[in-house]
C-alpha positions in Angstrom: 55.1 -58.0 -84.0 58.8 -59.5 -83.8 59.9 -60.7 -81.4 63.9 -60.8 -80.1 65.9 -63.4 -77.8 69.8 -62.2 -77.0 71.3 -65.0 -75.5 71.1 -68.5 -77.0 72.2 -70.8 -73.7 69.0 -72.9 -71.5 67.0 -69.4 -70.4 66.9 -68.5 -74.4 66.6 -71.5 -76.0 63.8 -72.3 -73.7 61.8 -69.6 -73.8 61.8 -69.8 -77.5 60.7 -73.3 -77.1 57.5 -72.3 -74.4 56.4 -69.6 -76.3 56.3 -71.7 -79.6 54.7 -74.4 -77.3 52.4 -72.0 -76.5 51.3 -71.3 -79.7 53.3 -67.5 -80.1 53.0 -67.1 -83.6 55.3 -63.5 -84.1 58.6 -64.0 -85.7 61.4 -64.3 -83.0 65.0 -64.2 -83.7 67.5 -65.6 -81.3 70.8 -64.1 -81.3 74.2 -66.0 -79.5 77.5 -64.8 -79.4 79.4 -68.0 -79.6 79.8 -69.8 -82.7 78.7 -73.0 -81.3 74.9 -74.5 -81.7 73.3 -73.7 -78.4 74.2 -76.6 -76.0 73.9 -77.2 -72.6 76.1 -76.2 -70.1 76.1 -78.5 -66.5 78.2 -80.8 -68.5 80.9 -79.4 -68.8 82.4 -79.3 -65.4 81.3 -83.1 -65.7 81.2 -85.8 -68.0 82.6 -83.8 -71.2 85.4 -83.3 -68.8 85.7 -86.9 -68.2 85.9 -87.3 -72.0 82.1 -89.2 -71.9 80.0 -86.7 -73.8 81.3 -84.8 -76.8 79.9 -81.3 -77.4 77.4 -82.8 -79.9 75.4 -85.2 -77.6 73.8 -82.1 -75.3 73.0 -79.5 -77.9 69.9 -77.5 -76.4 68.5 -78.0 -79.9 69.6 -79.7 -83.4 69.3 -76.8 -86.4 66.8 -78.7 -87.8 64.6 -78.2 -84.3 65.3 -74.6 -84.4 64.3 -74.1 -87.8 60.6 -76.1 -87.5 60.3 -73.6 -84.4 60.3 -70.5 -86.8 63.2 -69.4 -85.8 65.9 -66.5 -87.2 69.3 -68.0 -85.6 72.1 -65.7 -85.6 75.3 -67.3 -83.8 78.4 -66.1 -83.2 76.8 -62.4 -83.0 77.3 -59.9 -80.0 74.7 -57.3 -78.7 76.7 -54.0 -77.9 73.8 -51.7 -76.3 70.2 -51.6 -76.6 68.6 -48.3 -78.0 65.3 -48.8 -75.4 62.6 -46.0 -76.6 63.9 -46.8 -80.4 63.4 -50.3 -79.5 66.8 -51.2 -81.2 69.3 -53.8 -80.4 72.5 -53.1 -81.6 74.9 -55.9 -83.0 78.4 -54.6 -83.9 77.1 -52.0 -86.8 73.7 -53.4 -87.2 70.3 -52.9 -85.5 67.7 -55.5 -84.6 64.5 -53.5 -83.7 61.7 -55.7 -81.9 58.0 -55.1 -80.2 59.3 -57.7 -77.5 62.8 -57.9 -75.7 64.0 -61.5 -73.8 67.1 -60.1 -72.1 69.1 -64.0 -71.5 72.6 -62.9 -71.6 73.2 -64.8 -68.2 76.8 -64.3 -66.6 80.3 -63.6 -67.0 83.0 -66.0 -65.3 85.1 -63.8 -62.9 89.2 -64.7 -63.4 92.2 -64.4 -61.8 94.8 -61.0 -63.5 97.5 -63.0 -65.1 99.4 -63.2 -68.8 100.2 -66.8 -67.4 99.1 -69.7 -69.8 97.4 -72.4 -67.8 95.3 -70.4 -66.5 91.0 -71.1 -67.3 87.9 -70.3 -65.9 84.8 -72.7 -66.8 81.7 -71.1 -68.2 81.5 -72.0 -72.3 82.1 -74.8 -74.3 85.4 -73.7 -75.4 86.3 -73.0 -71.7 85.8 -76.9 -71.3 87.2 -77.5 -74.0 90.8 -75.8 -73.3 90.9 -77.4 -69.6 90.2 -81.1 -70.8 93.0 -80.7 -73.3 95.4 -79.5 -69.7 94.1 -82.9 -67.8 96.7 -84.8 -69.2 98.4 -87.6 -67.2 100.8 -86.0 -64.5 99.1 -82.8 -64.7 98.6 -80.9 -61.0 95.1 -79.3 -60.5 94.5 -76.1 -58.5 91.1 -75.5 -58.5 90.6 -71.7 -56.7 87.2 -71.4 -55.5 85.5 -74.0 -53.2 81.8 -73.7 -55.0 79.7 -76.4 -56.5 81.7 -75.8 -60.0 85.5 -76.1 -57.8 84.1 -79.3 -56.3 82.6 -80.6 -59.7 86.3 -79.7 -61.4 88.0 -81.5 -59.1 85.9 -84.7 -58.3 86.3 -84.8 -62.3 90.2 -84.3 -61.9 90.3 -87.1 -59.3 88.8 -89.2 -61.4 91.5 -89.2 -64.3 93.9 -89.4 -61.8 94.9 -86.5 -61.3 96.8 -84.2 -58.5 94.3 -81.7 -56.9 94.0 -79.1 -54.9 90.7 -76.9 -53.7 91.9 -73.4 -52.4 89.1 -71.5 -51.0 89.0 -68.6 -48.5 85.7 -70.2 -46.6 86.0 -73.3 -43.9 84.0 -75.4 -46.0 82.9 -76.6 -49.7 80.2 -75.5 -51.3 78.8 -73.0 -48.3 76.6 -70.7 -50.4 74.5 -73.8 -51.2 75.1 -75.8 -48.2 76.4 -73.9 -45.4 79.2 -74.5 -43.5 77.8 -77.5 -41.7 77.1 -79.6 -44.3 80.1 -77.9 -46.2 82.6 -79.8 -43.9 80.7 -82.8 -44.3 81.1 -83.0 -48.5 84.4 -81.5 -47.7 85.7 -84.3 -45.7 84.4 -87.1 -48.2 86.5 -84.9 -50.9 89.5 -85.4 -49.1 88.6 -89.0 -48.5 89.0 -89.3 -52.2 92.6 -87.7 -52.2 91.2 -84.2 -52.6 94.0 -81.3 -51.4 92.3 -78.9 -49.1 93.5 -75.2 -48.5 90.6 -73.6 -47.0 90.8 -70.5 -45.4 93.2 -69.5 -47.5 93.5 -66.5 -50.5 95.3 -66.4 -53.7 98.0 -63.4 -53.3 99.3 -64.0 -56.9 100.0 -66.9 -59.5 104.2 -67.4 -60.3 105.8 -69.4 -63.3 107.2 -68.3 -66.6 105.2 -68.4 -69.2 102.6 -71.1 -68.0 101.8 -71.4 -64.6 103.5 -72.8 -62.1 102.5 -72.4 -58.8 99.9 -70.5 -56.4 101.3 -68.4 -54.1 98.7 -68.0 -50.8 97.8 -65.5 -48.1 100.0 -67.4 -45.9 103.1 -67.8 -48.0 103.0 -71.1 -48.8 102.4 -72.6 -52.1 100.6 -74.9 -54.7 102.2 -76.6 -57.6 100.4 -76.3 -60.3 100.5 -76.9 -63.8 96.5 -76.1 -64.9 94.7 -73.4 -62.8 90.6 -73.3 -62.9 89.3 -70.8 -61.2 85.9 -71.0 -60.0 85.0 -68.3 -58.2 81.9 -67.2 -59.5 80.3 -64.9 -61.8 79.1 -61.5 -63.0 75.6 -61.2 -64.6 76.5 -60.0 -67.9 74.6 -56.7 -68.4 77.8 -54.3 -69.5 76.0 -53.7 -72.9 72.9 -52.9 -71.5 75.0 -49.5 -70.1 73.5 -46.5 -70.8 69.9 -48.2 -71.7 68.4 -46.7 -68.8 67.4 -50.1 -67.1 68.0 -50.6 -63.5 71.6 -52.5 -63.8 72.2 -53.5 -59.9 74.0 -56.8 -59.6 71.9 -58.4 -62.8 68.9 -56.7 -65.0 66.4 -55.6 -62.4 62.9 -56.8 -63.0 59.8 -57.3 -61.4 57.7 -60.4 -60.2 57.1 -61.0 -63.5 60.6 -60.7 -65.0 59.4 -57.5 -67.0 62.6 -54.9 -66.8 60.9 -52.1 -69.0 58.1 -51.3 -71.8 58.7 -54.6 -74.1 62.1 -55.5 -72.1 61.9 -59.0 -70.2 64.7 -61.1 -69.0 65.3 -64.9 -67.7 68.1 -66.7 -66.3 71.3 -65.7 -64.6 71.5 -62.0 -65.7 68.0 -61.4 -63.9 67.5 -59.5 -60.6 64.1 -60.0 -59.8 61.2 -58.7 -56.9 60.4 -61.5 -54.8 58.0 -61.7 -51.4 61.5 -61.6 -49.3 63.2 -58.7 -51.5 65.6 -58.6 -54.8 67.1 -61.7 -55.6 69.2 -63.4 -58.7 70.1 -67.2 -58.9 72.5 -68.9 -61.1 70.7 -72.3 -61.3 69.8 -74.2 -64.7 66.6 -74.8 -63.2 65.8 -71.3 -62.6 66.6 -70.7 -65.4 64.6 -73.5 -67.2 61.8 -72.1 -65.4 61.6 -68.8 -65.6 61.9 -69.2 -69.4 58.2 -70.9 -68.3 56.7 -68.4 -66.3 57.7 -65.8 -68.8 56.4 -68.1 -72.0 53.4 -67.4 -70.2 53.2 -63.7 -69.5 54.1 -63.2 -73.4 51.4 -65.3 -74.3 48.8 -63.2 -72.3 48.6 -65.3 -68.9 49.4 -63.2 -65.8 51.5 -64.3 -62.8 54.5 -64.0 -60.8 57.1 -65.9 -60.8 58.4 -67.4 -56.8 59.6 -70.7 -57.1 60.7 -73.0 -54.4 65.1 -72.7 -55.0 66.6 -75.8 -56.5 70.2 -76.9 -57.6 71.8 -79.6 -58.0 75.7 -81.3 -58.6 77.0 -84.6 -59.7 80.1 -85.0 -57.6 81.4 -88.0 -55.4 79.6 -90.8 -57.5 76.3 -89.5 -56.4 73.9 -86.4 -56.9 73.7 -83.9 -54.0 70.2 -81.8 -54.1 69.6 -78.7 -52.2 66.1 -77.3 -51.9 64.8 -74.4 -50.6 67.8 -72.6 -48.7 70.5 -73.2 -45.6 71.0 -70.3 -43.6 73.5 -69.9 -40.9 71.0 -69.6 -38.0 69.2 -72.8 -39.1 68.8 -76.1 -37.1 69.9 -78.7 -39.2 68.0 -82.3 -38.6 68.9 -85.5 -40.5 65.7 -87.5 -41.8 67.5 -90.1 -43.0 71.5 -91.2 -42.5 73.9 -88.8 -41.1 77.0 -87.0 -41.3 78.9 -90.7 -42.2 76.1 -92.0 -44.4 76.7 -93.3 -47.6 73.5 -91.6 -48.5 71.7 -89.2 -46.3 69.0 -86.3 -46.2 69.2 -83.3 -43.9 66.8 -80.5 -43.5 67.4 -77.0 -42.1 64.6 -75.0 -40.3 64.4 -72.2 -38.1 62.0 -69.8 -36.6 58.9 -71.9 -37.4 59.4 -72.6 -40.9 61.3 -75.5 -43.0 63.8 -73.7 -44.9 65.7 -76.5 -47.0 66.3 -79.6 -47.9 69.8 -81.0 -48.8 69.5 -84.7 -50.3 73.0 -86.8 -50.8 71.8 -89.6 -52.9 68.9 -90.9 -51.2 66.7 -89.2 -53.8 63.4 -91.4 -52.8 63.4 -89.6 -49.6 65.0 -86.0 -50.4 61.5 -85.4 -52.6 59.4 -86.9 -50.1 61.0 -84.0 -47.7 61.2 -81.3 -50.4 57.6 -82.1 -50.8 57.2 -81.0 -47.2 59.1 -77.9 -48.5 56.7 -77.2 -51.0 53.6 -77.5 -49.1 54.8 -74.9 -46.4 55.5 -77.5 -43.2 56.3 -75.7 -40.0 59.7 -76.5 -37.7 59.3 -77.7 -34.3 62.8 -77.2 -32.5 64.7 -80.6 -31.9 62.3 -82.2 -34.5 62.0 -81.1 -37.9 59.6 -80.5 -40.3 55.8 -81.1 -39.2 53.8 -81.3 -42.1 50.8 -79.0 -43.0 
């Protein structure tokens, strides 16, 4: 029984490390596309930016590691389709058959249409690579996209020095993870530290030369710009899974417990999968980290599905900001500790009986004690918070 892994980032890696953990004994070969040793990927938009960490100090796994676990490492290799009832990977010209499929492929940056050089989005090593080499003194930042990665970028740019600016069509930072709210309040503290804030704004098209030179926006004004990173988001990567016959709707669709199709499983960013409140897909390490878990697991003859509490988190503004659970628009929002103007501070968002989230801003003592309320299913009294179980 062989066993193959396509995808050799966190979800891949790890699951190669469970199932070994758990004693899975079939041969497993794990195939990459990049050249590079698997490494890790938060950071990049962080301290190798900063020049702190080179790309050897967070390698997922040394060769040496890999090679104790049993297993057939093939970098630099990409899958081109997936023969499903042959049970055939294809790779360029060659075919990997298996008994067992871990589809970890994870996501595609999305980018800007430009021949302009200057112009990077951040999702491999190499990506990181190229935009440190652009942070040189003088150089003027527009980071397009307002996310946790835009907000990483720049806090990272501010901190060399640099000239920044955040262009973002929402009114806030990071409001996919935080909500507008909250958004405001990280985006605030972002221009306290000499941050450049266009939100509310588009990018109608990018003008220079031959390297970029400025951002032209939905209003007609402008950004100067000599380095463009553009953050504003991702596509699962599943464009060689066409024509598999798998469900391929926004990510690889699977059920509770990540199974996509006789032998075919998938962790990480590229999966879709059934959860009690519907279809959903999440582009967090941890997810990933854990669903590589769950499914060690099911291969491994345990049974299970997989609904985890949500949980991401981001290094930006000289502390780590912690978002359990979810923020929805129609939340109350209740601070347990600090507020709005804190240094530190922990808010929670409920509604219709139920804690929903739990955003922590530092103050990491008291953001567990409240996502432990999270976990243990507290109800929401209106104009008070969490009531625990």
């Amino acid at each position: 029984m062989s066993t193959v892994v396509v995808g050799a980032s966190v979800a891949g890696v790890r699951t190669v490390q469970a199932l070994r953990r758990r004693g899975y004994e079939a041969p497993i070969t794990l195939v990459g596309a990049e050249q590079h040793l698997p490494y890790d990927r938060p950071p990049l938009s962080k301290d190798f930016l900063l020049g702190k960490l080179r790309a050897d100090d967070f390698r997922l796994a040394e060769p040496d590691a890999l090679a104790g676990l049993g297993v057939d490492l093939r970098l630099g290799v990409r899958a081109t389709g997936l023969d499903a009832e042959r049970r055939e990977v294809r790779l360029g010209g060659d075919r990997l058959r298996y008994e067992t499929l871990v589809i970890a492929t994870g996501a595609t940056a999305r980018t800007l249409p430009t021949h302009l050089a200057g112009v990077h989005s951040l999702r491999t090593l190499d990506d990181a690579a190229a935009i440190r080499r652009a942070l040189v003194a003088g150089a003027r930042v527009a980071v397009v996209g307002g996310g946790f990665i835009g907000a990483e970028v720049s806090w990272a740019a501010r901190l060399l020095g640099r000239d920044v600016t955040i262009i973002d069509p929402l009114p806030a930072l990071m409001v996919r993870g935080l909500g507008v709210t909250i958004g405001a309040v990280l985006a605030r503290r972002h221009a306290d530290n000499g941050v450049r804030l266009r939100l509310g704004r588009t990018v109608v098209r990018l003008e220079g030369r031959q390297r970029v030179e400025r951002v032209v926006l939905d209003d007609g004004s402008t950004v100067d710009a000599d380095l463009v990173v553009v953050g504003i988001g991702v596509d699962p990567s599943v464009a060689w899974l066409a024509g598999s016959g798998l469900d391929l709707a926004d990510g690889l669709i699977c059920d509770a417990a990540l199974h996509a199709a006789d032998g075919v499983y998938a962790v990480g960013d590229v999966v879709r999968w059934d959860t009690p409140a519907g279809l959903r897909r999440a582009e967090h390490w941890t997810n990933a980290v854990d669903q590589a878990s769950a499914l060690a697991v099911t291969l491994t003859g345990g049974t299970g599905a997989y609904h985890p509490v949500p949980y991401v988190w981001s290094d930006q503004l000289g502390t780590r900001l912690q978002v359990w659970g979810e923020v929805r628009a129609e939340d109350e929002l209740v601070y347990l500790t600090g507020g709005p103007d804190a240094d530190e501070f922990v808010v929670v968002a409920g509604g219709a009986g139920r804690l929903r989230g739990v955003i922590a801003f530092g103050a990491r003592r008291e953001g567990l004690r409240a996502q432990r309320l999270l976990q243990a299913g507290a109800s929401w009294e209106p104009g008070r918070g969490p009531v625990a179980p």
